[in-house]
C-alpha positions as CSV (number, residue, x, y, z in Angstrom):
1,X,17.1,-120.3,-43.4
2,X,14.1,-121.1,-41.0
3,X,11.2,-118.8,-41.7
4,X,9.8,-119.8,-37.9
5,X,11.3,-117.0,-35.7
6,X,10.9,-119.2,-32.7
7,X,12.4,-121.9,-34.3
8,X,15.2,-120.1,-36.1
9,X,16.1,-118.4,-32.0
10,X,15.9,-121.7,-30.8
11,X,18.3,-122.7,-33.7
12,X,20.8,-120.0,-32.8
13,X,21.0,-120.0,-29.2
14,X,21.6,-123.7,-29.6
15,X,24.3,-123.6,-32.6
16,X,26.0,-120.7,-30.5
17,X,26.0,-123.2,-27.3
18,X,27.4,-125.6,-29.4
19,X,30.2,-123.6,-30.7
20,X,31.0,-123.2,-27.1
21,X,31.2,-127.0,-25.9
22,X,32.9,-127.6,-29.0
23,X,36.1,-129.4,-29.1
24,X,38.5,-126.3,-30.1
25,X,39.9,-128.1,-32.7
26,X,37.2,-129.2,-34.3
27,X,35.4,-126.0,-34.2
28,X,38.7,-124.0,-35.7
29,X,38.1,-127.0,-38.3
30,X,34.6,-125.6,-38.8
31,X,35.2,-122.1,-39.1
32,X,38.1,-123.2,-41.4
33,X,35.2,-124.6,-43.3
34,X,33.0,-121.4,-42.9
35,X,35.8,-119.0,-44.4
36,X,36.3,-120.8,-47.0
37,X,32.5,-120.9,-48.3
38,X,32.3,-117.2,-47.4
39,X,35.2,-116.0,-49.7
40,X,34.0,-117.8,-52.4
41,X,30.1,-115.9,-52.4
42,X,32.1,-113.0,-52.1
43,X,33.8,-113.6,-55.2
44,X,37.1,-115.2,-54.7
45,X,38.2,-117.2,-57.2
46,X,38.1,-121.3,-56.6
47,X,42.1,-121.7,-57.1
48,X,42.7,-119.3,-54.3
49,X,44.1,-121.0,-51.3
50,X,42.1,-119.0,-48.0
51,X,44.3,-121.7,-45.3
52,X,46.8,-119.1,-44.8
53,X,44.2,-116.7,-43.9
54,X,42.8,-118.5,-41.7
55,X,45.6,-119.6,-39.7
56,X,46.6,-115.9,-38.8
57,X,43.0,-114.7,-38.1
58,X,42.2,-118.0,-35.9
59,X,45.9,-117.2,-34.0
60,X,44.8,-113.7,-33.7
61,X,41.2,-114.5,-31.9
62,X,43.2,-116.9,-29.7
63,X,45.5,-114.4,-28.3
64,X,46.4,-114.7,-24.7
65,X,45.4,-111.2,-23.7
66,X,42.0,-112.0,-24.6
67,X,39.2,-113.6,-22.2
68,X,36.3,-112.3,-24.1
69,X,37.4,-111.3,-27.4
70,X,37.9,-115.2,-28.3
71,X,37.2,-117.6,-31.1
72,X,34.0,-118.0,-29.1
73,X,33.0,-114.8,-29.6
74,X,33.7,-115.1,-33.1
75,X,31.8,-118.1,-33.7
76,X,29.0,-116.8,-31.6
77,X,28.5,-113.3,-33.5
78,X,28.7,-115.8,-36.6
79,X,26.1,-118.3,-35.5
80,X,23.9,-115.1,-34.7
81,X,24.6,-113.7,-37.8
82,X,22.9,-117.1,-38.9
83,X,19.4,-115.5,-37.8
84,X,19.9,-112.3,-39.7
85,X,20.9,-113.7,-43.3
86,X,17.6,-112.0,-44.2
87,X,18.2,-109.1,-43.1
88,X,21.6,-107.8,-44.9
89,X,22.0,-106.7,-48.4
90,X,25.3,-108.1,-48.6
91,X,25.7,-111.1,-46.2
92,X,29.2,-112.5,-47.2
93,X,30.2,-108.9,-46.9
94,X,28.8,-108.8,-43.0
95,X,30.3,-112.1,-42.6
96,X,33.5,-111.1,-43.9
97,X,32.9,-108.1,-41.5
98,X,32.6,-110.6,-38.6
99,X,35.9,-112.4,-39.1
100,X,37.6,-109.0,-38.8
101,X,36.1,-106.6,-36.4
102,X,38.1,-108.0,-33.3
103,X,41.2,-109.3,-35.5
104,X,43.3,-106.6,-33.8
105,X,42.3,-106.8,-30.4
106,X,44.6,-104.9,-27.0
107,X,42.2,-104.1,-24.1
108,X,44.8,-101.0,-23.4
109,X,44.4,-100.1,-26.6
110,X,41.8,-97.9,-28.8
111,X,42.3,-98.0,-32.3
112,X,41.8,-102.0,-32.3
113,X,38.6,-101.3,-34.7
114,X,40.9,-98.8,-37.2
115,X,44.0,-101.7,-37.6
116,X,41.5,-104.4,-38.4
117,X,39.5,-102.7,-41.0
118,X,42.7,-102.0,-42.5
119,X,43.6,-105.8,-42.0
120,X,40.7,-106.5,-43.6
121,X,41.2,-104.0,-46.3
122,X,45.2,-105.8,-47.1
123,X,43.7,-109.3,-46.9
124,X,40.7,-109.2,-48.8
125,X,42.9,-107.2,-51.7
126,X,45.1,-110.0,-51.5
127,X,42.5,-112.4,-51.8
128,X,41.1,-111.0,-54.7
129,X,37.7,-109.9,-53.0
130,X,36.2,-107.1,-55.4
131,X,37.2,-103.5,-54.1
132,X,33.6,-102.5,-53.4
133,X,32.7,-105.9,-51.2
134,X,36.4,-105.0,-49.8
135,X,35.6,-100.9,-49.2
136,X,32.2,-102.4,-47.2
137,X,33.4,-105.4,-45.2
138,X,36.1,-102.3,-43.8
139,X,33.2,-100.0,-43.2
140,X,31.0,-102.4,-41.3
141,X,34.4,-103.3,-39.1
142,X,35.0,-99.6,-38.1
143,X,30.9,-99.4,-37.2
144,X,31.6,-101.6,-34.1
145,X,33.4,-98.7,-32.5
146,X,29.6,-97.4,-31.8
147,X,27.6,-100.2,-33.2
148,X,25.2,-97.0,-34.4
149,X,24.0,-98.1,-38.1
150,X,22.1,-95.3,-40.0
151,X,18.5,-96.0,-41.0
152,X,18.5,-98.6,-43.6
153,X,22.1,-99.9,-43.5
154,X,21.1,-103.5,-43.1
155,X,24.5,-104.8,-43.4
156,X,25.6,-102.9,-40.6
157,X,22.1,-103.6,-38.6
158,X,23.0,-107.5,-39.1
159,X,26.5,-107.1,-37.6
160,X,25.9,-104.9,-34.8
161,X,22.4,-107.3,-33.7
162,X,24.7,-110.0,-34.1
163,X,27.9,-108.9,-32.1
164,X,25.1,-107.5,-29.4
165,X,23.3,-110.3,-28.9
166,X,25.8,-111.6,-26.0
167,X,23.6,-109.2,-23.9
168,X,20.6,-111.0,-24.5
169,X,21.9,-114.4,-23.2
170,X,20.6,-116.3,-19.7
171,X,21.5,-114.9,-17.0
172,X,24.5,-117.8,-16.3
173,X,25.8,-117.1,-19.7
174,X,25.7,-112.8,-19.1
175,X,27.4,-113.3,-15.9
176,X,30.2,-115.3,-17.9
177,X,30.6,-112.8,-20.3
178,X,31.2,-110.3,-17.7
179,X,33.4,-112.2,-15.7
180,X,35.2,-112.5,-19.0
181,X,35.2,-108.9,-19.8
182,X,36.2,-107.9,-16.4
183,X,39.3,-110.3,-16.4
184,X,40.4,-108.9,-19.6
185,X,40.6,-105.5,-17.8
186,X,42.0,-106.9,-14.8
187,X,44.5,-104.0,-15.1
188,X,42.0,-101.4,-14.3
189,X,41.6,-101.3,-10.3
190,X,37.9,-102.6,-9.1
191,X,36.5,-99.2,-8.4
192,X,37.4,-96.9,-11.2
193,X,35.8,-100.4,-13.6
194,X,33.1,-100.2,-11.8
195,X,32.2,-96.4,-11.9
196,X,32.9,-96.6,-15.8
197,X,30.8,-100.0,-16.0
198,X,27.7,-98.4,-14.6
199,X,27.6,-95.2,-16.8
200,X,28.0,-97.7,-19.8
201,X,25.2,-99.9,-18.6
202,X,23.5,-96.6,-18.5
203,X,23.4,-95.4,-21.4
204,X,22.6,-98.7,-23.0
205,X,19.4,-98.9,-21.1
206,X,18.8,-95.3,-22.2
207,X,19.2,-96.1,-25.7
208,X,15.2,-96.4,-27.6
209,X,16.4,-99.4,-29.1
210,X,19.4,-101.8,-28.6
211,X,18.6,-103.9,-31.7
212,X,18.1,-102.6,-35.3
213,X,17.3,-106.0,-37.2
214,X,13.5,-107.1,-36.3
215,X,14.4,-110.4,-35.6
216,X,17.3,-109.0,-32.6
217,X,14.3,-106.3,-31.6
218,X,11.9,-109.3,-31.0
219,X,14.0,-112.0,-29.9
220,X,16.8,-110.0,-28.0
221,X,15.7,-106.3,-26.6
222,X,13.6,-107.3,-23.6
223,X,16.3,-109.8,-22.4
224,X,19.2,-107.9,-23.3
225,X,17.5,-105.0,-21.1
226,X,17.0,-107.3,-18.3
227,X,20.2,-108.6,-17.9
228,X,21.8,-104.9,-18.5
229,X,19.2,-103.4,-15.6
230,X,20.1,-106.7,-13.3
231,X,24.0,-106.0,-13.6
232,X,23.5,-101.9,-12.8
233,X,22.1,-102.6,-10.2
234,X,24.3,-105.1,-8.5
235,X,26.8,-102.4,-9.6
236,X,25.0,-99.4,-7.6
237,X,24.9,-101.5,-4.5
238,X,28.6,-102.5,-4.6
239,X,27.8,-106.6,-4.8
240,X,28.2,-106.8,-8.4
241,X,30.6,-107.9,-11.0
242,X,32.7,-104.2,-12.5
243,X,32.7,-104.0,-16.2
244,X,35.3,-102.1,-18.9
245,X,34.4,-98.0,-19.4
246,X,34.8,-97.9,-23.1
247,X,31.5,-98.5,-24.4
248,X,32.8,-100.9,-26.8
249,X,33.8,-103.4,-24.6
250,X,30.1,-104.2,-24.6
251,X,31.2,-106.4,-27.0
């Protein structure tokens, strides 16, 4: 990993980008690639065929319900994660984490987080992932309902910076993950989104700190907060994108 934080920012932004512009193929070919390597430094044994795997999490992330919840988003909270090797105790644990906090994923729905840590919990067993690695990867999933680590739970810091960072993006990139958010809520009518959206967007920018990881609190906060205060108050003034009301749909 670079040891230049500019650098390493510039690194991630860039890799993330990339994901996007990527050919979908290739880039399932890639995180193919990436599952792999992360099962086996979380202890999987070599003879272990991961393909099958795979296949049903990359089919889930591509789910037609989704607009936001895609295999972008999971190959951007991965690339991110990229920044914040560092920073977790366990990273194939918090990668593992990554794969499967949106794996279940129904906008009308709220235990999403709850079946895919217990996805997680059935596959990894079945993978032959040790039970402790298996008991945390499930732990870290069911902390994105809040995204609320306690102090010193880098594992959870790393995931929550990393699924976060979307808010810190430019301000073309922001408005297209709102425009993506909003359309997988298009069931909610305009006004009632709206209301919820700005008492979200609230109390994000009333939280002391967005980012837990120093690298998200240096790179990320101030952005972040800019594009959060920019979308309230196109909200407030009725010329704005509307946004989801669970707080979760942040990300």
């Amino acid at each position: 990993m670079d040891t230049d934080p500019e650098h390493a920012d510039t690194t991630s932004r860039t890799t993330a980008s990339a994901a996007r512009a990527t050919d979908p193929t290739t880039r399932d070919a890639d995180l193919r690639t990436r599952f792999r390597a992360t099962l086996l430094a979380a202890g999987t044994a070599p003879d272990v065929d991961p393909e099958p795997y795979a296949d049903r999490l990359l089919t889930a992330w591509a789910e037609p319900q989704r607009r936001y919840h895609t295999t972008d988003h999971l190959a951007d909270v991965l690339s991110h994660l990229d920044a914040l090797t560092a920073h977790a105790a366990d990273p194939a644990a918090t990668e593992l984490a990554a794969w499967f906090h949106d794996a279940v994923y129904r906008p009308d729905r709220s235990e999403n987080e709850e079946r895919s840590a217990v996805l997680a919990e059935r596959a990894l067993a079945e993978l032959g992932v040790d039970p402790d690695r298996t008991a945390e990867t499930a732990r870290l999933v069911r902390l994105t309902v809040t995204h609320d680590p306690a102090p010193g739970d880098t594992n959870g810091e790393a995931l929550c910076d990393a699924d976060l960072a979307v808010l810190a993006g430019s301000p073309a990139a922001y408005a297209g993950y709102a425009a993506a958010v909003r359309a997988e809520y298009g069931f909610v009518p305009d006004e009632a989104f709206r209301t919820g959206r700005a008492a979200v967007l609230r109390q994000l920018l009333d939280l002391p700190r967005l980012f837990r990881t120093p690298y998200g609190a240096a790179h990320w906060e101030a952005p972040a907060r800019r594009n959060l205060a920019r979308e309230l108050a196109a909200l407030t003034t009725a010329t704005g994108p509307a946004e989801p009301t669970d707080p979760k749909d942040q990300t």
